[in-house]
FIMAR-854444 format. One record per residue (C-alpha): residue in one letter; x, y, z; residue number from 0. Coordinates in steps of 0.001 Angstrom, whole numbers. Layout:
# residues N
<site code="A" px="X" py="Y" pz="Z" pos="NUM"/>
...
END
This chain:
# residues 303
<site code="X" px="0" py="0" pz="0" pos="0"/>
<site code="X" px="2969" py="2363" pz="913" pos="1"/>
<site code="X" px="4983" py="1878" pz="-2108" pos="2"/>
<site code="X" px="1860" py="1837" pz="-4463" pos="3"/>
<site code="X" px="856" py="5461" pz="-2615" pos="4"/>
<site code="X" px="4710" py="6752" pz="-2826" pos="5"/>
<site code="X" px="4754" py="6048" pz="-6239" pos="6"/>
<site code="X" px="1714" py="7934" pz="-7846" pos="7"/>
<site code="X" px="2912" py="10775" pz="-5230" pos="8"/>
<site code="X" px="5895" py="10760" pz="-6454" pos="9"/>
<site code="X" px="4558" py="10225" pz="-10422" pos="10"/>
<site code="X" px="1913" py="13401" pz="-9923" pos="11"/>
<site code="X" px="3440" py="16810" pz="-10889" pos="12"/>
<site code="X" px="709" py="17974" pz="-7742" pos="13"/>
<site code="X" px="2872" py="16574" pz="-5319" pos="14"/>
<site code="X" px="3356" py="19146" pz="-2612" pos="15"/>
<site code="X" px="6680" py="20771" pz="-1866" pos="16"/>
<site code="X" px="6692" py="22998" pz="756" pos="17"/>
<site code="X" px="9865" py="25406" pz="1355" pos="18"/>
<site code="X" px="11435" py="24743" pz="4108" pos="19"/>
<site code="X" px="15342" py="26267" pz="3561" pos="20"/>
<site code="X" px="17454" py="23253" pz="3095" pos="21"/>
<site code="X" px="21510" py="22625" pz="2990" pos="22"/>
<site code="X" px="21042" py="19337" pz="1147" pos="23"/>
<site code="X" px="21322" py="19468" pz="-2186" pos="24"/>
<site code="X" px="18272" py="16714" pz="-2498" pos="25"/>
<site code="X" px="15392" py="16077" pz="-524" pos="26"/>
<site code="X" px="12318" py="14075" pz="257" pos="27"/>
<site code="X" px="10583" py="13587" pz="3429" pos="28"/>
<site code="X" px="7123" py="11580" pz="3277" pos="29"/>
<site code="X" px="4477" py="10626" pz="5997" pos="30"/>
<site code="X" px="4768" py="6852" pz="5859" pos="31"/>
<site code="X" px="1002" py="5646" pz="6450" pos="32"/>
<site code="X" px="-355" py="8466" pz="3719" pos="33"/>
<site code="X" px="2996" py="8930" pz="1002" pos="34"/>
<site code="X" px="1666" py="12352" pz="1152" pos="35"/>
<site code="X" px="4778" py="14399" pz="742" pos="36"/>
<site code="X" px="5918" py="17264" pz="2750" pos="37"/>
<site code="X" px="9164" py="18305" pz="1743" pos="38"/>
<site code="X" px="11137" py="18226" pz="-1738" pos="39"/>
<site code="X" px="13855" py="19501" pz="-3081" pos="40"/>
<site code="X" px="15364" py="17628" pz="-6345" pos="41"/>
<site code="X" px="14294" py="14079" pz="-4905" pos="42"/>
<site code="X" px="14752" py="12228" pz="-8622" pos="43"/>
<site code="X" px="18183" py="13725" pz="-9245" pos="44"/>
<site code="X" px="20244" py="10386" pz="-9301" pos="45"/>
<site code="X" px="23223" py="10639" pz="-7191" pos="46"/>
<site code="X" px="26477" py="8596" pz="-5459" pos="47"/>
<site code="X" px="24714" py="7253" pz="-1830" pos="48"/>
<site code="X" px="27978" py="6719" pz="141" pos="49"/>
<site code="X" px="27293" py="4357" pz="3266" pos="50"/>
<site code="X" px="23236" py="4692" pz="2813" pos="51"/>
<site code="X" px="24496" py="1287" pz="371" pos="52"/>
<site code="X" px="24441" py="-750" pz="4041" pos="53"/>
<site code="X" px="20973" py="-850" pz="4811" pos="54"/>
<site code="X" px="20765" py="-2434" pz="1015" pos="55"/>
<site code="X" px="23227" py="-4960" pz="2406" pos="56"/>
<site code="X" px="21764" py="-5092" pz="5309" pos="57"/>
<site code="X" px="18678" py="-6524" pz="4120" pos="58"/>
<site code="X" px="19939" py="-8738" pz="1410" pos="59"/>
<site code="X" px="22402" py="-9926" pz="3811" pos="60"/>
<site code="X" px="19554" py="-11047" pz="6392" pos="61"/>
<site code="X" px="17475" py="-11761" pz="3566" pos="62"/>
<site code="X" px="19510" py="-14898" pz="3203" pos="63"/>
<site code="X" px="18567" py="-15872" pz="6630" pos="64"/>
<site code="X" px="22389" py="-16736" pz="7828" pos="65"/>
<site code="X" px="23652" py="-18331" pz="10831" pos="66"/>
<site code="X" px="23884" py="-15094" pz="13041" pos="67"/>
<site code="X" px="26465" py="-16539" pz="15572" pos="68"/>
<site code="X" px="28760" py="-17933" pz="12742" pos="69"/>
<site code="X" px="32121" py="-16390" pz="13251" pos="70"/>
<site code="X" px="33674" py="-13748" pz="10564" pos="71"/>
<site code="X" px="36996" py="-13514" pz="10090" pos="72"/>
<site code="X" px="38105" py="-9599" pz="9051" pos="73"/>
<site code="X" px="40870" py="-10646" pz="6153" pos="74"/>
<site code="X" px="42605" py="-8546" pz="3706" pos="75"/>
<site code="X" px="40579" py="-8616" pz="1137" pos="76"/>
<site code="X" px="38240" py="-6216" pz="3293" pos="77"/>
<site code="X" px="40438" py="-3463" pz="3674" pos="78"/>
<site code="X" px="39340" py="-355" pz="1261" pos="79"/>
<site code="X" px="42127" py="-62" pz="-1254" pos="80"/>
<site code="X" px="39506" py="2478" pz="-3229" pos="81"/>
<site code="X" px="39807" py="5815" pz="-410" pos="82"/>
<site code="X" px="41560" py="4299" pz="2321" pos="83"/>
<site code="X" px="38944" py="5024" pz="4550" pos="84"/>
<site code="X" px="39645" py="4184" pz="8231" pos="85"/>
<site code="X" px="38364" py="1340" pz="10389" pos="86"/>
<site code="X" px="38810" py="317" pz="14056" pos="87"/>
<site code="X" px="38072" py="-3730" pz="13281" pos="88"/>
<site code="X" px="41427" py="-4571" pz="12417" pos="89"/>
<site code="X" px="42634" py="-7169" pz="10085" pos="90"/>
<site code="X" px="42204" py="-10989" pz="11756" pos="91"/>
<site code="X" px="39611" py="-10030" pz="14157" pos="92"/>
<site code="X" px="36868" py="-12724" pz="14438" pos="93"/>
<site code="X" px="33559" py="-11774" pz="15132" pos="94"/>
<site code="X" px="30172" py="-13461" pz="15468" pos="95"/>
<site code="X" px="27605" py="-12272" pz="11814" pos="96"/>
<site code="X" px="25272" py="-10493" pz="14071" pos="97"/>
<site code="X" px="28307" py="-8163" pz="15631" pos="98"/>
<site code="X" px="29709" py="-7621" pz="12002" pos="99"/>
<site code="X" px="26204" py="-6294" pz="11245" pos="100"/>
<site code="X" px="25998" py="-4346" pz="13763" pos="101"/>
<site code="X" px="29452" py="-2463" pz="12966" pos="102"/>
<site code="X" px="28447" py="-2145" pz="9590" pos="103"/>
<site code="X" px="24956" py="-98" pz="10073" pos="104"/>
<site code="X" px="25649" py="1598" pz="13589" pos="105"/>
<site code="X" px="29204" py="2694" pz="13040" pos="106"/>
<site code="X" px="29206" py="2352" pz="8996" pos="107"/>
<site code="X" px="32585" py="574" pz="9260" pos="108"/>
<site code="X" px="33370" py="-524" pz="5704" pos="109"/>
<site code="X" px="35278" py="-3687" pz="6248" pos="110"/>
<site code="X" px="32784" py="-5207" pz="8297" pos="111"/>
<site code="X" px="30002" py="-4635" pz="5555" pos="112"/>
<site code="X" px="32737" py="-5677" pz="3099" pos="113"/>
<site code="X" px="32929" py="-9040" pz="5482" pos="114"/>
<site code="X" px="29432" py="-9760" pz="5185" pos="115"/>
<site code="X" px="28746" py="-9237" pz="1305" pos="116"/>
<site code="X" px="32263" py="-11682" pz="978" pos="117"/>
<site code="X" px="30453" py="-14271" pz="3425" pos="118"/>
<site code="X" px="27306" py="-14548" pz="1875" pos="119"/>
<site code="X" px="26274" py="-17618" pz="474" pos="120"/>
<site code="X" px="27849" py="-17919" pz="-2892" pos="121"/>
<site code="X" px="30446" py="-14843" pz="-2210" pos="122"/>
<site code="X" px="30465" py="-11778" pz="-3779" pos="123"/>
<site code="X" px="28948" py="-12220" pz="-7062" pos="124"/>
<site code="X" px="25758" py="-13744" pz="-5818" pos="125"/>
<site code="X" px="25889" py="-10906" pz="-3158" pos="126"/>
<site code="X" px="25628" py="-8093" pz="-5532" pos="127"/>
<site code="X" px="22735" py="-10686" pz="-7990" pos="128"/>
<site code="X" px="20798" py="-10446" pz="-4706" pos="129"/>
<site code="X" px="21557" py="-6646" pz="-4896" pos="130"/>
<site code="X" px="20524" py="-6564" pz="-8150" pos="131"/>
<site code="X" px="17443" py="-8588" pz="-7328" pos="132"/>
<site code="X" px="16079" py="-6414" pz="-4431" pos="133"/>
<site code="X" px="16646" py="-3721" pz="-6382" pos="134"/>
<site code="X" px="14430" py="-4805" pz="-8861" pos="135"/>
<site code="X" px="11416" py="-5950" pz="-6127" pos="136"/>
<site code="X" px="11469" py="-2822" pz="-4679" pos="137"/>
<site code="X" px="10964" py="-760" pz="-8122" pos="138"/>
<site code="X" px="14028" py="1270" pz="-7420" pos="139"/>
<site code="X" px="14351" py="2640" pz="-10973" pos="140"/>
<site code="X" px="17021" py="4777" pz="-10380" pos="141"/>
<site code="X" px="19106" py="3027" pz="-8028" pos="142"/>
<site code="X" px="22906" py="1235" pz="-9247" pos="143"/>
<site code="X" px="24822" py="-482" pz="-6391" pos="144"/>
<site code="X" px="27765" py="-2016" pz="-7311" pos="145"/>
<site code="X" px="29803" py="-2638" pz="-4185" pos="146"/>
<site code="X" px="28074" py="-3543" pz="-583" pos="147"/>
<site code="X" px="30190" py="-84" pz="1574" pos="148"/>
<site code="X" px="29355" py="2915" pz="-679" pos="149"/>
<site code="X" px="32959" py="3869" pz="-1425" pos="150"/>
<site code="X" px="32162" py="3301" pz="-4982" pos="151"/>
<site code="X" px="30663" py="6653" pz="-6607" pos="152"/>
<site code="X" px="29007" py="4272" pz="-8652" pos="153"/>
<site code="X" px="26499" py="3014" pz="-6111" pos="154"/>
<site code="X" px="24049" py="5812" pz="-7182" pos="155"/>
<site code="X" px="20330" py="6606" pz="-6174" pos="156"/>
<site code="X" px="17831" py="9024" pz="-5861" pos="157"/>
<site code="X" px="16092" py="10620" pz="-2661" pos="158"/>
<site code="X" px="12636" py="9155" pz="-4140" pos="159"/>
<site code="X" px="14197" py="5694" pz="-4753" pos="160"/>
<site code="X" px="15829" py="5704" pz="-1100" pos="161"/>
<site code="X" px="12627" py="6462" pz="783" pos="162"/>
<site code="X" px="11480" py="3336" pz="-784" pos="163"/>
<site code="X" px="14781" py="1530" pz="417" pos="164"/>
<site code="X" px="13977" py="2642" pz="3900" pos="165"/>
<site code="X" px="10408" py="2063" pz="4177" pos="166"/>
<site code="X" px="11483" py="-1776" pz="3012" pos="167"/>
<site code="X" px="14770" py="-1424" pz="5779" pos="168"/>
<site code="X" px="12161" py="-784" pz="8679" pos="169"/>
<site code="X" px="10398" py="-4330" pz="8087" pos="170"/>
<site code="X" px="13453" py="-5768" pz="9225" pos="171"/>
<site code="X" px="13373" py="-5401" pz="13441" pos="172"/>
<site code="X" px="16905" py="-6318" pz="13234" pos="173"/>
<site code="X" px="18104" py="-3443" pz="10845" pos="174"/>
<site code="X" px="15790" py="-662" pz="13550" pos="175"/>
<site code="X" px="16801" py="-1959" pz="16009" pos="176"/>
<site code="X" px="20886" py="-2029" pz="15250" pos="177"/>
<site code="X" px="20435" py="1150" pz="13630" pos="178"/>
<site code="X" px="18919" py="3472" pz="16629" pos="179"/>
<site code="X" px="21714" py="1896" pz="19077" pos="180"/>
<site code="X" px="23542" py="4691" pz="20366" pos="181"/>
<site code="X" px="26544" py="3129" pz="21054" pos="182"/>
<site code="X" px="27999" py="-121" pz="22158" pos="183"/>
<site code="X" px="31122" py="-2500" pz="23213" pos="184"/>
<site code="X" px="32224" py="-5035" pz="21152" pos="185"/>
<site code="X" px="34355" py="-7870" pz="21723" pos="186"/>
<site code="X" px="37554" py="-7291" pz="19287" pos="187"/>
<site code="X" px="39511" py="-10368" pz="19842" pos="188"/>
<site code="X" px="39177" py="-10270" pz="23680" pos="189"/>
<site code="X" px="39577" py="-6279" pz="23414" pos="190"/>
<site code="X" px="35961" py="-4559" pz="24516" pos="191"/>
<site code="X" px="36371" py="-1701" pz="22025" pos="192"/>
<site code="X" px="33616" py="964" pz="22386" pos="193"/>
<site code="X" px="32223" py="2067" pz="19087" pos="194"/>
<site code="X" px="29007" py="4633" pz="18563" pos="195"/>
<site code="X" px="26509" py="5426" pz="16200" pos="196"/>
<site code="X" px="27278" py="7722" pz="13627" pos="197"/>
<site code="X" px="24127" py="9465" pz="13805" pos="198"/>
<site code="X" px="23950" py="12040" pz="16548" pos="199"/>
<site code="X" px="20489" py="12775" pz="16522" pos="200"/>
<site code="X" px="20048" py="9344" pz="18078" pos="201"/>
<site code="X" px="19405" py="9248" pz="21744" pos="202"/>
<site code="X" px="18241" py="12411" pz="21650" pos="203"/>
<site code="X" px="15431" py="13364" pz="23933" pos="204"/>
<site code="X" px="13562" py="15019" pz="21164" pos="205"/>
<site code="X" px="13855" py="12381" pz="18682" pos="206"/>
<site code="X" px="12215" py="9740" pz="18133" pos="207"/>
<site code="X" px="14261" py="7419" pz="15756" pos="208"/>
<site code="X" px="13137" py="4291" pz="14306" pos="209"/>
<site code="X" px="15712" py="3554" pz="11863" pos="210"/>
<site code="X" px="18987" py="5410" pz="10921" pos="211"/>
<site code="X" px="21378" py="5547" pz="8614" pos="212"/>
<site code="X" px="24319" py="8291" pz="7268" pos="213"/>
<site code="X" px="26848" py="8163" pz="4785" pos="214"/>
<site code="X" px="29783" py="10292" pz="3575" pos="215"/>
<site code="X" px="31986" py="10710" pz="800" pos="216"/>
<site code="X" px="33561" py="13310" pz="-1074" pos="217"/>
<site code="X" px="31115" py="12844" pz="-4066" pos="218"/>
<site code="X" px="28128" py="11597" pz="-2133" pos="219"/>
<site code="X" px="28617" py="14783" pz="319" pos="220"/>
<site code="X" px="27142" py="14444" pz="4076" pos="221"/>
<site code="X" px="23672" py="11629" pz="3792" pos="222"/>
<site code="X" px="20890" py="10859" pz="5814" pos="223"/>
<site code="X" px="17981" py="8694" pz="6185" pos="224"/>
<site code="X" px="16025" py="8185" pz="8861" pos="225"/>
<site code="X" px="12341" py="7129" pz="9460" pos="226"/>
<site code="X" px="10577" py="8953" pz="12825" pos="227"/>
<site code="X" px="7981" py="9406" pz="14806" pos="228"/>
<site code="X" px="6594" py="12922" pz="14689" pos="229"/>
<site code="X" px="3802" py="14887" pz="15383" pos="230"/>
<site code="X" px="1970" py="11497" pz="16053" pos="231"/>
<site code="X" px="2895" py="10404" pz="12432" pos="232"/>
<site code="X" px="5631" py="8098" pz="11064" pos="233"/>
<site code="X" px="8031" py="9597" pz="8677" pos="234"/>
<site code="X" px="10457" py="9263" pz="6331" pos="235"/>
<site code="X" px="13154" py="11334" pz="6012" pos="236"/>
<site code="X" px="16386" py="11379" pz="2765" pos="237"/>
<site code="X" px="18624" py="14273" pz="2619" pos="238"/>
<site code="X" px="21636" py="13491" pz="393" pos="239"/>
<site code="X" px="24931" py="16009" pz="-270" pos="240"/>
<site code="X" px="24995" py="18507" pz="2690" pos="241"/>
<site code="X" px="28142" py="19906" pz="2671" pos="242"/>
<site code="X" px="28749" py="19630" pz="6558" pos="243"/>
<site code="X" px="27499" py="17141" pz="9203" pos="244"/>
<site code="X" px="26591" py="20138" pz="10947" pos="245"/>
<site code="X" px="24501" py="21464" pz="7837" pos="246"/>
<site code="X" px="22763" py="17850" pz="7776" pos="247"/>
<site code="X" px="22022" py="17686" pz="11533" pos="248"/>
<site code="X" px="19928" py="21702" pz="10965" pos="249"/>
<site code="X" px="18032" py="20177" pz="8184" pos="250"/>
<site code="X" px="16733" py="17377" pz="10231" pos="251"/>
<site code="X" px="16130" py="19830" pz="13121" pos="252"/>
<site code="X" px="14166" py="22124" pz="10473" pos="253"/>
<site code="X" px="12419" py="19043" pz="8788" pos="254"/>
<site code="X" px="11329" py="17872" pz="12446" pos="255"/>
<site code="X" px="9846" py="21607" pz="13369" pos="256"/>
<site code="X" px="8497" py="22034" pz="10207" pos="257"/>
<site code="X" px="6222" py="18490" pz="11130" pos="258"/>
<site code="X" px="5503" py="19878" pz="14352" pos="259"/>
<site code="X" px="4515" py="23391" pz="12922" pos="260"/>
<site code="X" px="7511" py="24963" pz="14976" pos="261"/>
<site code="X" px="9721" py="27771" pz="14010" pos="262"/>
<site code="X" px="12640" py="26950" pz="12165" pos="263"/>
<site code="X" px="16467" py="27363" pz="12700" pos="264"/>
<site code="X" px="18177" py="30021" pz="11295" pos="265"/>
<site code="X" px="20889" py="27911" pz="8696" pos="266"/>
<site code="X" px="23707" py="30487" pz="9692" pos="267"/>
<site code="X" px="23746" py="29441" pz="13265" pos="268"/>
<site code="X" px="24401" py="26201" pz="13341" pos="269"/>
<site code="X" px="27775" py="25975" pz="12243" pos="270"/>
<site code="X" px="28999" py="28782" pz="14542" pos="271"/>
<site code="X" px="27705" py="27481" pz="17623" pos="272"/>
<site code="X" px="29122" py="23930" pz="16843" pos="273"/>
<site code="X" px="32473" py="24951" pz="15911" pos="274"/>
<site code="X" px="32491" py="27085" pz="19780" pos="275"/>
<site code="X" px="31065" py="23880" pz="21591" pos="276"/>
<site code="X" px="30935" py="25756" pz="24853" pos="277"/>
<site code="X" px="29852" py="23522" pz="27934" pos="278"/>
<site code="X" px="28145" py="26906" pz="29584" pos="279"/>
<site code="X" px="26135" py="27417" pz="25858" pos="280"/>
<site code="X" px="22389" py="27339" pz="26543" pos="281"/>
<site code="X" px="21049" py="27449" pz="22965" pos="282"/>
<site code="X" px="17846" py="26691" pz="21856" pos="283"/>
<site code="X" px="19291" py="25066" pz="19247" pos="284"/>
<site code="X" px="19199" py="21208" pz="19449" pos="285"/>
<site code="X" px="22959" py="20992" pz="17580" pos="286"/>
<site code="X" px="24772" py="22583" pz="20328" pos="287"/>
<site code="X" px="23798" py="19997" pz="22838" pos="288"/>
<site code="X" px="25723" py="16580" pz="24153" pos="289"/>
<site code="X" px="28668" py="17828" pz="23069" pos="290"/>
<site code="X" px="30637" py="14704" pz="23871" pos="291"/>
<site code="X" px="28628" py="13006" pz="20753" pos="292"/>
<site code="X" px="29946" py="15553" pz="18127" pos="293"/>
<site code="X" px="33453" py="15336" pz="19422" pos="294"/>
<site code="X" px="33163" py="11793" pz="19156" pos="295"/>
<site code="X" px="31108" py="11781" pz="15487" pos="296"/>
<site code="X" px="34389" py="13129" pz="14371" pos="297"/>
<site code="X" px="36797" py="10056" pz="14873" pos="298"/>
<site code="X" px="34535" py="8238" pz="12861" pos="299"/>
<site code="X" px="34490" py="8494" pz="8921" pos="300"/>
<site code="X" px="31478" py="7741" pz="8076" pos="301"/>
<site code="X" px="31451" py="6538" pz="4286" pos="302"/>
END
């Protein structure tokens, strides 16, 4: 019913799209039970989707209904040799699937998503046919994925086709649930290593998050998805190719108020109250707060 509704929205040249100033270069943000849109801004421009790829492997991956306690073995071959991206799992760590999974969509870490597209059943190339295939059942049109992390610009998508990938991600209690974890310890080879998610707007006390996912590269620019509660309503949020994390983080502030007829942010504060981070700053403005989680979003590279 969703996707049926989403798509004549999205088809109709009546679809509403309300201005409500936006850093991200593409938009969409839907109310899940209606498809009735609510903000748009370039939503079927197809684009590079950075790390957003992982909830795609995320659900072919479980899809496949593996072992979730099998133990993966971080090798070579999942080291990026395409940006050199960084990753705390190091090579030779052994970890059970459902740990690997959880890397992979609460901290985006690339090898471990790399790990579970290599482990699937039949490797890599019936990995990315199962790509290929859920592509195809969900009626993604515009959407190439190539590779299971996002560092390939080729894995490219559009706002419109990514709301669909979402509303399909939230079926799966395992993907919500891994993906609103704020933070966790894993066990790296005896090591409890402390990793969080690279979303800061989870945990907040003014959020209600029911899935998340970012991504980040220099062609994709700063990505978000999230679905959230709002206003009594379930939505769906995709903002692809801020510029800044900060600039993402106002536009799902402003999207949020916007829902709950609120007054919006001015876009010109944001960054200059982040980059003070004052513990004795008592802004209205939800970026400035919890501090500790923007120092810490920025030891993580989220691609």
């Amino acid at each position: 019913m969703f996707k049926k509704t989403l798509m004549a929205l999205l088809l109709s040249t009546a679809a509403s799209a309300f201005a409500v100033p936006l850093s991200s270069q593409h938009a969409l943000v839907l109310e899940e039970d209606s498809g009735k849109v609510l903000v748009e801004k370039n939503s079927h421009d197809v684009v590079p989707i950075a790390s957003l790829t992982k909830l795609m492997t995320a659900m072919v991956v479980l899809d496949a209904k593996p072992d979730m306690n099998e133990m993966i073995t971080i090798d070579e071959s999942d080291v990026d040799t395409l940006k050199n991206s960084s990753s705390r799992v190091p090579v030779g760590a052994v970890l059970p699937r459902q740990s690997v999974l959880e890397l992979a969509l609460m901290s985006s870490d690339n090898r471990a998503a790399h790990a579970l597209a290599r482990t699937y059943p039949g490797g890599m190339p019936a990995f990315l046919s199962a790509v290929r295939a859920k592509i195809a059942m969900l009626e993604m049109h515009q959407t190439s994925i190539e590779e299971p992390t996002g560092l390939s610009p080729h894995n490219r998508s559009t706002a419109a086709d990514l709301a669909k990938m979402a509303a399909a991600a939230s079926t799966y209690s395992e993907i919500s649930r891994l993906t609103t974890g704020t933070e966790d310890l894993i066990d790296m080879n005896g090591r409890m290593v402390h990793y969080h998610n690279t979303n800061r707007l989870v945990g907040r006390n003014n959020w209600d998050i029911l899935l998340s996912k970012t991504g980040f590269t220099q062609e994709a620019g700063r990505c978000l998805v999230m679905r959230f509660q709002s206003a009594g309503k379930n939505m769906i949020l995709v903002l692809l190719n801020a510029k800044a994390s900060a600039a993402r983080m106002l536009d799902a502030e402003n999207i949020k108020r916007y829902v709950n007829g609120e007054p919006l942010y001015a876009a010109k504060a944001a960054p200059h109250r982040v980059a003070h981070r004052t513990r004795s700053a008592k802004s209205g403005i939800m970026l400035v707060k919890t501090k500790g989680s923007i120092k810490r979003g920025k030891k993580h590279r989220t691609v």
